[in-house]
Structures are given as C-alpha cells and as structure tokens.
N, C-alpha and C positions, 0 to 999 in steps of 0.2 A: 653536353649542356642539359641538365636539370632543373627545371621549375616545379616551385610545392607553393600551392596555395594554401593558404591557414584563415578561415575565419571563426574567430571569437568578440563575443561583447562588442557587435556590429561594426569589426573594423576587419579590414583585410589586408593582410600581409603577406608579401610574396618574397620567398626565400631561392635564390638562386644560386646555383653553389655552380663555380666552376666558370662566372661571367661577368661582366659589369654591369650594372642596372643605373641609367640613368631617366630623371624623373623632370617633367616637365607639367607645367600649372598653367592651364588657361580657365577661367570663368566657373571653376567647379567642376571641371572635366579633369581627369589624370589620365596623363598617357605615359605606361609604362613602356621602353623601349630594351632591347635584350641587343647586347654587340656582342657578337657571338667572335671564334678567334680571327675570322679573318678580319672582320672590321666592318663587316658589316652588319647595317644596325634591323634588327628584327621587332617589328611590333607585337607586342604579347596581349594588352588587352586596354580599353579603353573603355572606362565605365565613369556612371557621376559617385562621388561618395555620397556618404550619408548627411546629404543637403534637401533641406525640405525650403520650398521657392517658397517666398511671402506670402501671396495670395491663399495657399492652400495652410499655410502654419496660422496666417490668418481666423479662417474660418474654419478650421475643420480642428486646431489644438487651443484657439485664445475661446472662440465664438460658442463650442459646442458644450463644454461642462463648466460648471460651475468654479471648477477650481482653474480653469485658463482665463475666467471675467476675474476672479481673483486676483489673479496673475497680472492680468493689466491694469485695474485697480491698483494696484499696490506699486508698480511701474511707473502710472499717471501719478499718483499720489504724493512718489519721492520728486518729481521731475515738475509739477505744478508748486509755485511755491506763492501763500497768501490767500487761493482761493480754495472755497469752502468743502466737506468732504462732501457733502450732498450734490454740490453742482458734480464733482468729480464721477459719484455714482453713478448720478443721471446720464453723463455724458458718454460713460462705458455702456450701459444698459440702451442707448440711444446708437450707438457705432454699432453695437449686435445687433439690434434690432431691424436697422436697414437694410433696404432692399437691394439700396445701390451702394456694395459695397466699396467704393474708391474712398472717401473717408477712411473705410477702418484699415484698408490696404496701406492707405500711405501712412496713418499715426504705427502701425506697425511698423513697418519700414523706418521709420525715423526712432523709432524706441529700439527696435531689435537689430538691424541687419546696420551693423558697426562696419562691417567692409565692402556694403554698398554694392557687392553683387549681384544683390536678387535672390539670395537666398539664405536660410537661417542655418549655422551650423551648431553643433551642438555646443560650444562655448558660447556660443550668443543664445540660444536658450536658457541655460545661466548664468545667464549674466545678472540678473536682478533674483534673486533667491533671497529670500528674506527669514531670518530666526525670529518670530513675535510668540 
C-alpha cells in the first residue's frame, strides 16, 4: 500500500495506488479512509479544505480592503432592487463600520454561503464576479 500526497493551486489530492479510497463529507470536514487488502478500513488523514467560516471571510476579506466593500456593494446592488445606490453605499459603509458585527455576519451568510454550512468555499466566493 502506497500513499502520494500532491498539493497544487491549494488543493490536495491523494493518489493511492494499490487500494480503494473511499470518501466521506460531513460539515467541511473530509475524512479520507484507506481499505487496505484484508478489508480493513484504515484512517489516513482528516483535515478541513479550503473553507474560510463566515465570520472571518466576513471581516477580514469583505470589511478590510477596499475591493471586498466593493465586492459587497456590487452583491447588495444586483440583489436590492428600486432602492437608491446612495442608501445602498451608506448601508455597506455602516455594516463595516460597526462594532457589533452580527449584522454584517448574517447579510453575509445570506448573500454568500449558498450551502448554508457556515462556511464560504471557493465557488461561493465567486459567485457574484462582475465584468463592468
């Protein structure tokens, strides 16, 4: 039994030659399992992928530059429909700006995290990508 782990372009792939590899999905977690020949099943490693939780994609990729209030500007913009861009501005520049941030935790969560797990994967990053 041989295991090769490969990481490239922040994804990780594990090639086993010689085994079955079966793959099981809870909450963001993968647990890869190794059945080696007698049948029984071997744990090989247990890690989160490349899932950045709400709160922290939140604050630390919409809240901190200029080009993530952008991002949710332009998010809030397609998604509010009749009301004016100014109020729109204000309201993104008013969600960074507070202290307490559960407001902007939850308009995230309701704009970005599509599968409602509590975390933002990289297709739900973009998912709102705009050509202007």
């Amino acid at each position: 039994m041989k295991i090769v782990m490969i990481s490239a372009l922040s994804f990780e792939v594990f090639i086993i030659m010689e085994t079955l590899l079966a793959v099981s999905y809870s909450s963001g977690t993968k647990t890869f399992d190794v059945i080696s020949d007698d049948g029984s099943s071997l744990p090989v490693k247990e890690y989160r992928s490349h899932l950045i939780p709400v709160k922290r994609y939140a604050i630390h990729k919409i809240c901190r530059t200029f080009e993530g209030k952008q991002y949710l500007y332009r998010t809030m913009k397609s998604k509010f429909c009749g009301i004016g861009l100014t109020f729109t501005s204000h309201f993104v520049m008013d969600l960074c700006r507070s202290q307490h941030r559960r407001l902007l935790i939850k308009w995230v969560k309701e704009l970005f995290d599509i599968d409602r797990d509590g975390y933002i994967s990289h297709y739900e990053k973009n998912l709102y990508l705009f050509d202007e």
